[in-house]
N, C-alpha and C positions, 0 to 999 in steps of 0.2 A: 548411468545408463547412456546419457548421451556422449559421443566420441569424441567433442571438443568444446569449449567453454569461451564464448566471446563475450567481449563490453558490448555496450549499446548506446548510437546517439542518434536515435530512432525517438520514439515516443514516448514521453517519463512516463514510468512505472514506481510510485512511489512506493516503500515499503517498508514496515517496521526495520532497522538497524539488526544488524546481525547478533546475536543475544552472543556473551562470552561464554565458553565452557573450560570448567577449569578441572583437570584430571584428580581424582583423591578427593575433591570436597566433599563433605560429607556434612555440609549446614542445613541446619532445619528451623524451621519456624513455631515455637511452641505457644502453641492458641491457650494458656491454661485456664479455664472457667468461662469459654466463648461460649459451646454450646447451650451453657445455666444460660447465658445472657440471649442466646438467642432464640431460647426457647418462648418469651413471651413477647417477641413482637410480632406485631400483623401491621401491612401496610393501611387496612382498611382503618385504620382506626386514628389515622392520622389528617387533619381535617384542614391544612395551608401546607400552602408550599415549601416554606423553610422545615417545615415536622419532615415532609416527602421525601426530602433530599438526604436526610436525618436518617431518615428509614431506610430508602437505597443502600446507602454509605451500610448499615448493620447488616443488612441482608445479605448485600455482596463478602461482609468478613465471616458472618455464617455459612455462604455457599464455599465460602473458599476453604476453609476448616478441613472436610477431607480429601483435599485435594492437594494438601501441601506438600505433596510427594511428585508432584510434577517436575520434567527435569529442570526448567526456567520457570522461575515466577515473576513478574513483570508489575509492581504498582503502580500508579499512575495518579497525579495529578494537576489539573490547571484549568484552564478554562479558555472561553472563543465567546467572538463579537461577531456581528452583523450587522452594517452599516452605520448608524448612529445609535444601535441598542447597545444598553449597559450589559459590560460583560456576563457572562454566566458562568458556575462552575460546572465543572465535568472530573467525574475521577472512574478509578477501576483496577483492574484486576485481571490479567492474562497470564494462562499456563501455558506455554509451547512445551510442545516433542515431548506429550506423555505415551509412554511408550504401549502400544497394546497388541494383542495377538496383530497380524498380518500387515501393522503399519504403525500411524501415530495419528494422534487427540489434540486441538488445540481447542483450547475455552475460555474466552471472553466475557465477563459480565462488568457493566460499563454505567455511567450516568452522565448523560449531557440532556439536560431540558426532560428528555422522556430516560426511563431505564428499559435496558436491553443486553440482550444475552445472544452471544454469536459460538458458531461449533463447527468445528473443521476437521476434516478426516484426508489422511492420504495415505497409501496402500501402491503396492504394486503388484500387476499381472500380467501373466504371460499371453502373448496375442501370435500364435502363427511366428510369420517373416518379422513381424513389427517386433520379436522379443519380449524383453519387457517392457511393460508399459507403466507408466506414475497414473494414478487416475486420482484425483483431487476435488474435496467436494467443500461446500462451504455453504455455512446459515446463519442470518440473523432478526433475532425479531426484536421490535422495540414496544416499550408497554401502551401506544397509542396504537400497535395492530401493524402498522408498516416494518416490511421486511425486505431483504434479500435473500438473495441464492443462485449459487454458482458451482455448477461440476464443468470437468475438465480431466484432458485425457491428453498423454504427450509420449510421445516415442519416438524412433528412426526408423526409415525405410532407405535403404542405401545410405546412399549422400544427402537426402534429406530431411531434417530434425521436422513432426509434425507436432503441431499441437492442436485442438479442437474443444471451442468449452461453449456451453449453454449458459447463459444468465437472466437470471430476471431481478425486477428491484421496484420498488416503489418511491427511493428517495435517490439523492447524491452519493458517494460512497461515504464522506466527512460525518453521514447521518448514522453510521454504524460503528465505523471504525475511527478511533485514537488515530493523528497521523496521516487522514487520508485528504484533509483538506485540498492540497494542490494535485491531487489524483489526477493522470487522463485515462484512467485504464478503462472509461466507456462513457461516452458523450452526455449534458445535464438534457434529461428531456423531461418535459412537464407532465404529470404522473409516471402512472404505473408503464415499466416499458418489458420487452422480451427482447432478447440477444443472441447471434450466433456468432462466436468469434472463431477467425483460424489465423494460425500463426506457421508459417513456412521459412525454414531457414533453410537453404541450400548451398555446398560448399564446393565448386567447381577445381580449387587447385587448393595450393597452403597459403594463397593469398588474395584468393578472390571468393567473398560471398553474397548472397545476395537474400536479404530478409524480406517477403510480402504478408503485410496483416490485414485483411480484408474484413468488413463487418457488418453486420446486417441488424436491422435492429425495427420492432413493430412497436410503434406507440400509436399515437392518434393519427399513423400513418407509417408510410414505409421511411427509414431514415437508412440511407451509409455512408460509411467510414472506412478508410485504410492510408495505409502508411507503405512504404516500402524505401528499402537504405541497401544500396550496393556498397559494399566495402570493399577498400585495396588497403589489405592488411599490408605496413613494411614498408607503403608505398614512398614516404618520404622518410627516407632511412627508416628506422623504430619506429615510427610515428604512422599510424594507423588514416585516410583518407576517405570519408563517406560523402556519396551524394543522395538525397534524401526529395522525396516528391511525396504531398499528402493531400488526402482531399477530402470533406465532407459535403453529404445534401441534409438536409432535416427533414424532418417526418413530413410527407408529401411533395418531396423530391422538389422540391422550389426553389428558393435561394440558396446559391451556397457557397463554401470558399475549396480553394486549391495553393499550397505552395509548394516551391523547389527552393534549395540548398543546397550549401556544400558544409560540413561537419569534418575536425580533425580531431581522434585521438593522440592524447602523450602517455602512451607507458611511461613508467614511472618504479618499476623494478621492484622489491617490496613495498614502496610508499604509494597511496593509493591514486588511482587514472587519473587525470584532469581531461576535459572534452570539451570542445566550442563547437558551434554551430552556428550561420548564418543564413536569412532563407529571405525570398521576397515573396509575398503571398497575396492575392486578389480577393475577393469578398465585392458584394453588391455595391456601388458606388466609391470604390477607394481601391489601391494598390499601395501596400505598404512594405516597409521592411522589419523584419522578425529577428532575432535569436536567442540562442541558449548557451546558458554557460555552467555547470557542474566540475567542482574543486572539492578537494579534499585534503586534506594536509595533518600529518601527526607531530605532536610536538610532546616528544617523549612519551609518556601513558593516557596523554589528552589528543584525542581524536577529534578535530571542527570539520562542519563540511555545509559546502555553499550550491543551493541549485536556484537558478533564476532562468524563467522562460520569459519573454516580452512578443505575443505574436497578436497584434493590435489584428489582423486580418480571422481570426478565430471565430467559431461560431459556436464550436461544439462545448469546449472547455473555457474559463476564463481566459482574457486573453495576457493577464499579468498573474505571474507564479512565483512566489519566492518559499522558500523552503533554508532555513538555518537548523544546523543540529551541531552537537557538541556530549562527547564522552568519556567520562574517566571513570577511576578505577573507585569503588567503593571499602569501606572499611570492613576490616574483619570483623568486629563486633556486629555490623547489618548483615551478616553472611556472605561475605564477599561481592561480585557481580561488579557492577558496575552502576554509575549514575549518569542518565541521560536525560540531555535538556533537547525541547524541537520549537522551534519560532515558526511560522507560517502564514502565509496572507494571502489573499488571491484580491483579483477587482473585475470589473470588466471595463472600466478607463470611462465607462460614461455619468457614475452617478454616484456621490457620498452612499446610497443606499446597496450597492453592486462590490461594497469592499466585504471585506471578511476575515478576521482574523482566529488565530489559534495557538497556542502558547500550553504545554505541556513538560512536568518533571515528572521523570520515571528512575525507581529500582529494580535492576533486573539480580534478582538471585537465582544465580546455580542450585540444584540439588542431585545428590546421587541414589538412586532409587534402592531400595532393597532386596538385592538378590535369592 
């Protein structure tokens, strides 16, 4: 839909890895005798927490049962810490890109501390001038009653790519989602909050754009947020040049921070971008210096890839981010796909109790659906 396709060394948008798809596979997953087994448990009947987790873990291979015709199936397992508490585990279960009348299905059911089940829809429609449009919707509940949900709506009008989404949430994003621990795709604010985000890319020449994210957000007051990154794509031979200004208030518009930088891409030709970013940023009592650094590198069918943010001036998101991942190719007897490992930590640099980790192994198997 959209006319052109840029990197970004704006604001991390973390996201599950690009699932493989492999032309002709035709693997499947044979559940034989799951249903007999799942037919007599009930979670009520399970009366500590080790039984819980026990139960989760069955429910999620009975929910998944007929669904095993998704075109990815993603298992998962590891587990995450919070500051001096003993680890916990977390596992699950996600189907992307089932394929259905007018769009596609994605479904999650997942176990970290509480179990929850998350459902994604995207479709496109036609709007007037704007074309086609993507409109994208997303839900998640967990078994203690907190949820998210997020729609979203992106097209072009001229030279300018729009996007427009609504959000609401009652937790961090890490509380829903696998993978989302070092998220900034919407500031940590103490309960329940409501969201309106816009996203504006505009493309002035073949080497000048200019990206503004603005955001508005109602908690126990009014909170905003945006980012914006002028790019001079080529500007240093190949080598892509951003300069980047961000600023937050929090809920009652009271303290807050602001910084500027300057960000360079390296293309990298089929091997995948490397990007730096440098910034100096202000916050209530201190003036500090920040940056970012995103690598990637293949070494034959193993994929690694490194993101680390350090923006000590931060209010919204933690102010230390580190993000390790690593992919290879899985064996024909598990259905081919591939196996991915993800490391993650986040702090906020002032207290053993402000760390957080997350540590996950996933199999992602391909399926070809049946015509």
């Amino acid at each position: 839909m959209l006319g052109f396709s840029l990197p970004v060394v704006g604001r991390q948008h973390v996201r599950r890895p690009q699932r493989p798809k492999k032309a002709g596979d035709n693997s499947t997953i044979r559940a034989v005798g799951l249903r007999e087994a799942c037919a007599p448990v009930s979670l009520l009947s399970m009366s500590n927490v080790g039984s819980g987790v026990r139960a989760a873990a069955l429910v999620i291979l009975c929910l998944s049962a007929p669904l095993a015709a998704a075109q990815t199936v993603t298992f998962e397992l590891g587990g995450f810490a919070s500051g001096a508490e003993a680890p916990a585990p977390s596992f699950g279960v996600s189907f992307d890109a089932i394929k259905v009348t007018g769009g596609s299905v994605t479904l999650e059911l997942g176990y970290a501390e509480h179990a929850r089940l998350g459902v994604g829809l995207s479709t496109n429609w036609a709007f007037g001038p704007l074309g086609n449009v993507i409109v994208e919707g997303w839900g998640a509940l967990r078994s203690d009653g907190v949820g998210e949900g997020r729609v979203g709506a992106r097209g072009v009008l001229g030279p300018v790519a729009l996007r427009l989404t609504v959000v609401g949430f009652g937790a961090s994003p890490a509380a829903f989602r696998t993978g989302a621990l070092t998220s900034t795709e919407r500031p940590l604010l103490p309960g329940s909050a409501l969201g309106f985000q816009v996203g504006l890319t505009a493309r002035f020449n073949r080497n000048l754009v200019l990206e503004v994210d603005p955001e508005a957000y109602l908690a126990s007051g009014l909170a905003l947020r945006g980012e914006a990154r002028l790019r001079l794509l080529r500007s240093l031979g190949e080598n892509e040049l951003d300069f980047i200004a961000l600023a937050y208030a929090p809920p009652g518009l009271g303290a807050a921070n602001a910084a500027i930088g300057v960000g360079v891409v390296l293309p990298r030709g089929r091997a995948p971008d490397w990007s730096f970013a440098a910034l100096v940023g202000v916050s209530p009592g201190r003036v500090a210096v920040g940056g970012r650094v995103a690598v990637a590198e293949e070494f034959g069918s193993v994929r690694v890839g490194l993101d680390v943010a350090f923006e000590p001036y931060r209010l919204d998101v933690p102010p230390l981010r580190l993000a390790a991942t690593a992919s290879a190719p899985a064996a024909a007897s598990l259905g081919g796909g591939s196996w991915e490992v993800s490391l993650s930590g986040v702090s906020d640099l002032s207290s053993a109790g402000g760390t957080s980790y997350e540590a996950t192994l996933g199999l992602v198997v391909p399926f070809t659906l049946p015509k």
